[in-house]
N, C-alpha and C positions, 0 to 999 in steps of 0.2 A: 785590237790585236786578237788573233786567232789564238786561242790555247791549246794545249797538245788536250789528246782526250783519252786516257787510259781505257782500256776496258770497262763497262759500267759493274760485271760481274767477270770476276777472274779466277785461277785458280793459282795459288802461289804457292812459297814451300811449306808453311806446315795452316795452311785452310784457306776457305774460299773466304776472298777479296771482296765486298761490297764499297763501292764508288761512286754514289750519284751525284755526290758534290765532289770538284776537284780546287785544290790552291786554298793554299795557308799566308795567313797575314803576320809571320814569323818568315824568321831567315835564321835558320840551322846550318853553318857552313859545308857541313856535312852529308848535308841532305840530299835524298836523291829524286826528290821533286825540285833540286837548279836547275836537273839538266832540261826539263823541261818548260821553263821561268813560271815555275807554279810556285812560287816563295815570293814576299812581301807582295801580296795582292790580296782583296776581300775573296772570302770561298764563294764560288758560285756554283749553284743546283744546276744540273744539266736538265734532270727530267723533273716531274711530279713525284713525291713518294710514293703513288698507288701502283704509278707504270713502274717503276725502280722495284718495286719489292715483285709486280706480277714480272719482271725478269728475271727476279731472283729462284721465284719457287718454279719457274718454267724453261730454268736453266740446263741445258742437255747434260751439265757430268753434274749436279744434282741430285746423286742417286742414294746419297747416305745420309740419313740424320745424327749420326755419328760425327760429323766433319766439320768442324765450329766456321764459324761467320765472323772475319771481322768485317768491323764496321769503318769505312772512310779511311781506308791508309793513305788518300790522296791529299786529306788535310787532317785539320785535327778536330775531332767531333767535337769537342766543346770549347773550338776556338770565340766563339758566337752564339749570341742568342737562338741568330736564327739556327744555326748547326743542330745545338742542341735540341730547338723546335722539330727540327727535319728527322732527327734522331726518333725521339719517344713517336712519332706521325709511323714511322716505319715499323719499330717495336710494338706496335698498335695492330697496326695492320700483318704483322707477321705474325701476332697472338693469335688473331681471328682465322689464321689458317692453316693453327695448329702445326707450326715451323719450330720445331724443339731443338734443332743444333744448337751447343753450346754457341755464346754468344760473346764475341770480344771485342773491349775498346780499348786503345793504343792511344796514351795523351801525356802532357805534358801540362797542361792548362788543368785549372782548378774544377773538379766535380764539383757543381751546387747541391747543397742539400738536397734540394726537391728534384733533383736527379735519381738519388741513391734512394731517397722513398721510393720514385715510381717504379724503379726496376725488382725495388723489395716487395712491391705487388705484385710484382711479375712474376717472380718468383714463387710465389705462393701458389700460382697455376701450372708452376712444374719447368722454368726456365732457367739456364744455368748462366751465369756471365762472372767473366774475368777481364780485372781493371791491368793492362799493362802498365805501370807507370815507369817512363821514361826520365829516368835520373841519375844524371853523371856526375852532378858539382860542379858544370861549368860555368864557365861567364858569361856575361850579356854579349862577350868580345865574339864570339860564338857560336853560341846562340841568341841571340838578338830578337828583345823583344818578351822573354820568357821571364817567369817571375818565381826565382827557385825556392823561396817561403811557400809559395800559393804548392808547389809542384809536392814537396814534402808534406802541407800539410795534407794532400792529397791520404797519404799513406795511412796518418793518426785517424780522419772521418770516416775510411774505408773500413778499418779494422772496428773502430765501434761500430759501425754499422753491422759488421760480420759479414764483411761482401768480400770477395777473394782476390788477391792481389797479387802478381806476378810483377817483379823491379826486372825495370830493361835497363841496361849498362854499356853506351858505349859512345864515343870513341875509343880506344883504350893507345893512345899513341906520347912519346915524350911530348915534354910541352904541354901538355894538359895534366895526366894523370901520372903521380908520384906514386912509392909505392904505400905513401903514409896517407894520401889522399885515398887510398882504396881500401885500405885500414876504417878510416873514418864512414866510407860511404858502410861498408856491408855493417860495421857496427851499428849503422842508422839503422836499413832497411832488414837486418834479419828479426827486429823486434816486431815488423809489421807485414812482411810479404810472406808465402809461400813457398817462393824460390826467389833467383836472382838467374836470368838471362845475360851472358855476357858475352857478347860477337864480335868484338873488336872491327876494324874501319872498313865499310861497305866504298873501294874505292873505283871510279867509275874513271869514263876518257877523260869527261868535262871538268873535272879534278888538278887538271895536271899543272894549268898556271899557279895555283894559288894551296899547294900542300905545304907551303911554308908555314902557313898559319898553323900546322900543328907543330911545327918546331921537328919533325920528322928527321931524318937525315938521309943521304941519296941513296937509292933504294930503285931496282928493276921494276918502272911503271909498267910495264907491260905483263908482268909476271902479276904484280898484282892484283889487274885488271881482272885475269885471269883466276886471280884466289878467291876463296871464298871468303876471305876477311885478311886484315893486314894488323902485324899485335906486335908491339915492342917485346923483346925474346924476353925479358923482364919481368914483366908483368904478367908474360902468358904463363911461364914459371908460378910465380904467385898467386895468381886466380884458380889454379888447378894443382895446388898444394895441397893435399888433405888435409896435412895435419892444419891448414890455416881453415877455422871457424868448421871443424870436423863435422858437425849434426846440421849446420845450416847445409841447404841443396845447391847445388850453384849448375846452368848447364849450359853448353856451349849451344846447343839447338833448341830452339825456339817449340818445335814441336816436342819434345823432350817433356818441357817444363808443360807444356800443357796436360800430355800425358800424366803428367806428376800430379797435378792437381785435381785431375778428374779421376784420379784413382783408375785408370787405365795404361792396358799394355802398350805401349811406343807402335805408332801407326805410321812413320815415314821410314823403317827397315835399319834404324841404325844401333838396332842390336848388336853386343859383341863388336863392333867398328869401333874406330877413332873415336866415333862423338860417345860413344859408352862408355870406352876406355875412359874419356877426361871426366866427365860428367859423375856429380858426387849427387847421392840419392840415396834414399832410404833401402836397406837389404828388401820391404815390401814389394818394393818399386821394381828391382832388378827381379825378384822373383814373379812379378807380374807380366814382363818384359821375356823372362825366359821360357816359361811354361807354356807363349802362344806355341800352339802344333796347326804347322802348312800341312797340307794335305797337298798332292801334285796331283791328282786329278778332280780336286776342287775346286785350286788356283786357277785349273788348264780350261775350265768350266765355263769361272768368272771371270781370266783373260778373254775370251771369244766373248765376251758380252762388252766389254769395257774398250775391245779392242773396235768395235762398230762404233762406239758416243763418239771416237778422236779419229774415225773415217782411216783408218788401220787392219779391216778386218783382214785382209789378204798376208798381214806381215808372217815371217819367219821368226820363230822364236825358242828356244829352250827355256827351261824352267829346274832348278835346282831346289828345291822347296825345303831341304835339311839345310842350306846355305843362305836361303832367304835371297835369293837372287832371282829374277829373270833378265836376261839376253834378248834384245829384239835386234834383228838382223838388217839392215838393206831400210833402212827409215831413220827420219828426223825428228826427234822431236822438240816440241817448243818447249819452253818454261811448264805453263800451264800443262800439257800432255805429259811433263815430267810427275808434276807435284797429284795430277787426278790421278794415276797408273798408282802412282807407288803407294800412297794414302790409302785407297782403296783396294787395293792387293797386300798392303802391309809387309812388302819386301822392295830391296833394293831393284830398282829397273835400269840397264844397261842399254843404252844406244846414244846414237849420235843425236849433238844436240846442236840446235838453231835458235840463233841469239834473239831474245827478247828483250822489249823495255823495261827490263829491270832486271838486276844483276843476277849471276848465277850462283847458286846453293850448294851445300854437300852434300844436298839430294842426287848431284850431280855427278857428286866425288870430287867434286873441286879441293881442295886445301888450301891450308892457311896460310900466309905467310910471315914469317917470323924476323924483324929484321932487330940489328944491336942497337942501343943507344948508351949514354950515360944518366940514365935515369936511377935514384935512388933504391 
């Protein structure tokens, strides 16, 4: 059987996508590699790591060492031996060519020791990496296949190691997650992460038979589609409570929490917005965040250079630089054209957008959707 083939380098909402292996030997209900049948299958390498990585640094929106790298969001880098093999082959080779973007892995599966040695030599030559660990509490019912002892102890190896960790959190829907259940998790993971990531339900078409399974209740599919996440009104109450766990970080953007950890100002525009408003961070943090100064005719500079990589030069545009906005007029853009524009301009970018293989962002301006249940 033919498998779909993502992008082998992409640009997503908050950094560039690296993909040379696609398909996971887990089944995540939720996951938005079904819609593609990349779930319960061994990962397979499409290329060589040499060509994989000579794509990566000869990538046309490539233009920042600033803009981190994950690694494999199409399966899970240390689903497998070999994965993890393919993995350190890449990091080898991205050393020798002196590729210092922060570096990110996304997993749920157990880091081996002699992982977190090697990347701790990496490190020593000047590389940054942050472990996402993806832990919600749920079941095998699920997620299938996952082993949530190996997932947690993930968090305790990390921390002694002294390698940086960001907790991804989600589904966040009734049926799964209570409010005592979320009680439980952040009491876990604020002893060991840096932040906590919490995006509640990335819901897609392919979704629509089988939302039962989250015990959900009937709810505008189409409106969802169209959100940027779907959160029981409950719990989105409760995750964005200050006074709940006041000095732990919690962020509703992904890019956010990266920003957080690397001691840097918020690079995808969502200062003073929604995602600021909820998002609980250190006053350092908002004062790193607030003090970037646009400049509109340095933006209007590196617009006309940016606006050439994504075959755009001719567009129409305004540029508000004290609002952190620009307007492109009379164009489309994809996912990817969204996420390089704005990352790399550091303000919100307005224009119409054309739907890509993978859902859309609040880089977007999409919104959440909030719906009732009877959850505790």
């Amino acid at each position: 059987m033919k498998l779909f083939q993502c992008p082998i380098i992409d640009y997503h909402a908050s950094w560039i996508a690296f993909n040379p292996i696609i398909g996971c030997p887990f089944i995540c209900k939720y996951c938005f590699l079904n819609e593609f049948g990349l779930t319960n299958i061994n990962p397979r390498q499409v290329i060589s790591p040499m060509d994989a990585v000579d794509k990566l640094v000869n990538y046309e929106k490539m233009v920042s060492d600033e803009i981190p790298i994950c690694f494999f969001t199409a399966t899970d880098a240390f689903a497998s031996q070999d994965n993890i093999k393919y993995l350190k082959d890449c990091l080898i080779l991205l050393d020798n060519k002196n590729i210092i973007n922060p570096k990110i892995f996304i997993t749920k599966c157990y880091v081996p020791d002699s992982f977190l040695q090697f990347v701790k030599e990496l490190e020593q030559k000047g590389h940054k990496f942050i472990f996402f660990i993806s832990y919600s509490g749920i079941g095998n019912d699920i997620e299938q296949g996952i082993n949530l002892k190996k997932t947690k102890d993930n968090f305790v190896n990390l921390k002694k190691n002294r390698l940086d960790i960001i907790h991804y959190f989600r589904p966040l829907l009734p049926g799964v997650h209570s409010l005592s259940k979320m009680v439980e998790i952040f009491e876990f993971v604020k002893n060991y992460a840096n932040s906590s990531v919490v995006t509640g339900l990335k819901v897609q078409e392919n979704m629509k038979p089988y939302l039962g399974f989250l015990g959900a209740p009937k709810f505008n599919f189409e409106k969802a589609v169209a959100s940027e996440s779907v959160w029981d009104a409950k719990i989105f109450k409760y995750v964005w409570e200050k006074s709940n766990f006041p000095t732990y970080s919690r962020f509703i953007s992904t890019s956010c929490a990266v920003a957080n950890l690397l001691e840097i100002p918020d690079y995808n525009g969502f200062y003073g917005g929604m995602e600021c408003s909820l998002c609980i961070c250190s006053s350092e943090q908002r004062e790193r965040c607030k003090n970037v100064s646009l400049d509109h005719n340095e933006l209007r500079k590196k617009l006309t250079i940016l606006l050439k990589v994504v075959n755009l030069e001719k567009a129409k545009y305004k540029i508000f630089a004290k609002k952190r906005k620009i307007f492109l007029y009379d164009v489309t853009l994809t996912n990817s054209d969204f996420a390089f524009l704005t990352q790399n301009l550091k303000c919100k970018v307005m224009a119409s957008q054309k739907k890509g293989y993978y859902w859309g962002t609040s880089i977007q301006n999409n919104k959440v959707l909030k719906i009732r249940s009877n959850s505790d």
